[in-house]
Structures are given as structure tokens and as C-alpha cells.
KESEFI-645465 format. One record per residue (C-alpha): residue number from 1; x negated, y negated, z. Coordinates in nm, 3 decimals. Example, Ala and Ser with C-alpha at 12.3 -4.5 7.8 and 13.67 -1.06 7.14 Angstrom:
<nodes>
+------+---------+---------+---------+
: resi :       X :       Y :       Z :
+------+---------+---------+---------+
:    1 :  -1.230 :   0.450 :   0.780 :
:    2 :  -1.367 :   0.106 :   0.714 :
+------+---------+---------+---------+
</nodes>
This chain:
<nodes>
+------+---------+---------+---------+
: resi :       X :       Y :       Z :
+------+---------+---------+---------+
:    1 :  -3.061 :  -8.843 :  -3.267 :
:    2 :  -3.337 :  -8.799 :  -3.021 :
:    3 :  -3.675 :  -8.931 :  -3.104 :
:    4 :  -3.910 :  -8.805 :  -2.834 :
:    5 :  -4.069 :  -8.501 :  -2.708 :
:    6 :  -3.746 :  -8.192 :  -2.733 :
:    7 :  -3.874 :  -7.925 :  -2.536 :
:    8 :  -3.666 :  -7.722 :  -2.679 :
:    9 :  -3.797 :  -7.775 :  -3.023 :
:   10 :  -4.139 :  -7.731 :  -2.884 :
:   11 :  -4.109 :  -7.349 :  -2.749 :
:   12 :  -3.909 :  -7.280 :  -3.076 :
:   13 :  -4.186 :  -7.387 :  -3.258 :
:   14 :  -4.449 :  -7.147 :  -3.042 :
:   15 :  -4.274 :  -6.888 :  -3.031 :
:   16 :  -4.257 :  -6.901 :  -3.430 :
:   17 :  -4.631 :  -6.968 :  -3.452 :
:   18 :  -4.678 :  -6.679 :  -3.197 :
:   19 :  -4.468 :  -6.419 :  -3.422 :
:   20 :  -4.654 :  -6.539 :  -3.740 :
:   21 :  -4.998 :  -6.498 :  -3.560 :
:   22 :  -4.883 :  -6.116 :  -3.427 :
:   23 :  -4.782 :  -6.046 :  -3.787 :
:   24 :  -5.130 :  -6.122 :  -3.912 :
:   25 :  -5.282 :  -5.922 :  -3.629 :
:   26 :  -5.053 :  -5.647 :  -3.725 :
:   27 :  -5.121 :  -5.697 :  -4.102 :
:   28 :  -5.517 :  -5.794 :  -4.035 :
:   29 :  -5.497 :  -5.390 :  -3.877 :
:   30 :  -5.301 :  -5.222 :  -4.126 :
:   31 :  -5.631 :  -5.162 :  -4.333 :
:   32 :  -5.850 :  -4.811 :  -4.417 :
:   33 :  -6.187 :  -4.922 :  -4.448 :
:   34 :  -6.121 :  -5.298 :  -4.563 :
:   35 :  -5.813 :  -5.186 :  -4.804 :
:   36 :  -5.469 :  -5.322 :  -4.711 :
:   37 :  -5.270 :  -4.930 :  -4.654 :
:   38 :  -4.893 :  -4.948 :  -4.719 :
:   39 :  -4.721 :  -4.861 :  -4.372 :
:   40 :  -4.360 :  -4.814 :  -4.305 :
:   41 :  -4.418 :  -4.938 :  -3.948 :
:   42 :  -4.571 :  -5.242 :  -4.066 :
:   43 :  -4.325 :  -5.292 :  -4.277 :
:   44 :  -4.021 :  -5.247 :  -4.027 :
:   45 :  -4.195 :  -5.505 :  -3.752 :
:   46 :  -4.242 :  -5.739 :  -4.054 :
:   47 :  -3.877 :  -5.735 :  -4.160 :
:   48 :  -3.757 :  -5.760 :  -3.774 :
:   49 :  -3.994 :  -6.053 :  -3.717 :
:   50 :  -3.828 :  -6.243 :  -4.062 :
:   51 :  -3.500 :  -6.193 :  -3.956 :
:   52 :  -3.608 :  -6.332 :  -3.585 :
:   53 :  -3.761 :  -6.632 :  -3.723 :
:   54 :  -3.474 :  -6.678 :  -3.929 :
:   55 :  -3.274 :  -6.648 :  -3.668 :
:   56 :  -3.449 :  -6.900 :  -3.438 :
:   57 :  -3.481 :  -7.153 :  -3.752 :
:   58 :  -3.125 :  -7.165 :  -3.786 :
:   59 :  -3.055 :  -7.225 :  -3.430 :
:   60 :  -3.266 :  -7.456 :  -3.313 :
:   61 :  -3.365 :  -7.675 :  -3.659 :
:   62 :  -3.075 :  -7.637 :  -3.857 :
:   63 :  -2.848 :  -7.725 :  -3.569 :
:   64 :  -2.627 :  -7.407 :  -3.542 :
:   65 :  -2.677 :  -7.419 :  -3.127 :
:   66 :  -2.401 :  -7.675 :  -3.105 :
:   67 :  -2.186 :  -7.580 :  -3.410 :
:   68 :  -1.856 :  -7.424 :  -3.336 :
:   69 :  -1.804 :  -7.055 :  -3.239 :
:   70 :  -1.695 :  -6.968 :  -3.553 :
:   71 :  -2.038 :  -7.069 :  -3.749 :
:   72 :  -2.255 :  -6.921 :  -3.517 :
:   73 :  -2.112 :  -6.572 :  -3.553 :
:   74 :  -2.111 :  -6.610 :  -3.871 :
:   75 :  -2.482 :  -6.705 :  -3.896 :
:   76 :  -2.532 :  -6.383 :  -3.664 :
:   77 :  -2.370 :  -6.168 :  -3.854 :
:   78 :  -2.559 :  -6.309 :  -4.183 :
:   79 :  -2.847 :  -6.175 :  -3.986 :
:   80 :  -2.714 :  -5.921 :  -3.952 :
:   81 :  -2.594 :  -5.823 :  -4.324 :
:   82 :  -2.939 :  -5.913 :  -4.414 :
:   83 :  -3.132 :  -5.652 :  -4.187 :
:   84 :  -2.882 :  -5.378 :  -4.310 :
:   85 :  -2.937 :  -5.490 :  -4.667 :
:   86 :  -3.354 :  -5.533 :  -4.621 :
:   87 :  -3.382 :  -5.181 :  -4.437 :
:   88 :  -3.129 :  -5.036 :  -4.682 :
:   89 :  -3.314 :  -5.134 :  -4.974 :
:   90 :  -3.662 :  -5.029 :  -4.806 :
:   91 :  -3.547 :  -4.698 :  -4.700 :
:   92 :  -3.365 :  -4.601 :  -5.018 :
:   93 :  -3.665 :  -4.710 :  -5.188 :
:   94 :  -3.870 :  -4.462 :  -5.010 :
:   95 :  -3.644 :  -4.264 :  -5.047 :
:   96 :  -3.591 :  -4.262 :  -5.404 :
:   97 :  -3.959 :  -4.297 :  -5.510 :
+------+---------+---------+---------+
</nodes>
């Protein structure tokens, strides 16, 4: 185990911070006259930057990066399954209502 400065684990870190940050610029915006305004855009970029962070957490904190082949397709494609479900569920949803 390494116990000083991982690069690495540094620009993971930013660019996580820097994804959050965007998200409350884009969220901060998505207002009518101080009232928060349901948008389906906002909605889509929010979902896309979860499953990116989610992504990047499991690579880089959780360890995946040096796992076998196997378990990193597998985390990819639970990325994957999850985007299908999340956009399925939001767009029948819409859909529906």
C-alpha cells in the first residue's frame, strides 16, 4: 500500500469535484425566476454525470483498475445496466404521466 502523494488519486478526485461543481452550475441555472423548473435536459446530464462518477469511483478507489478482465467488464457493463434502467425508468415515467 502506498502512503504518499498518488497522482492518480489526485486527478480522480478533481475531476469528481469538477463534475459535482458543473452539476450545481447546471442545477443553480435550471430556475424561472428563483423556482427550481423540472427539465428533462437537466435531468439526462445529471444521470450521465452519476453514472461517470460512479464509474471513476469504482476504478480508481475501489481498486477495479488492476482487477482481472473479467471484473472490470463486468463493472462496465453494471454501468451500463444502470443507465438503461435510470433512463428507462425516467422516460417511461414521462411517458406514462
Amino acid at each position: 500500500m502506498e502512503n504518499g502523494f498518488n497522482k492518480r488519486i489526485f486527478v480522480a478526485w478533481l475531476i469528481l469535484v469538477a463534475i459535482s461543481l458543473v452539476y450545481l452550475w447546471i442545477d443553480h441555472s435550471a430556475t424561472h425566476q428563483g423556482i427550481p423548473t423540472a427539465s428533462t435536459v437537466v435531468t439526462v446530464v445529471a444521470i450521465c454525470f452519476a453514472l461517470i462518477k460512479v464509474r471513476i469511483i469504482m476504478r480508481e478507489f475501489m481498486e477495479v483498475r488492476g482487477a482481472p478482465r473479467f471484473l472490470r467488464r463486468l463493472t462496465d457493463y453494471w454501468v451500463v445496466l444502470m443507465a438503461i434502467a435510470l433512463f428507462g425508468v425516467y422516460f417511461v415515467g414521462i411517458a406514462v404521466a
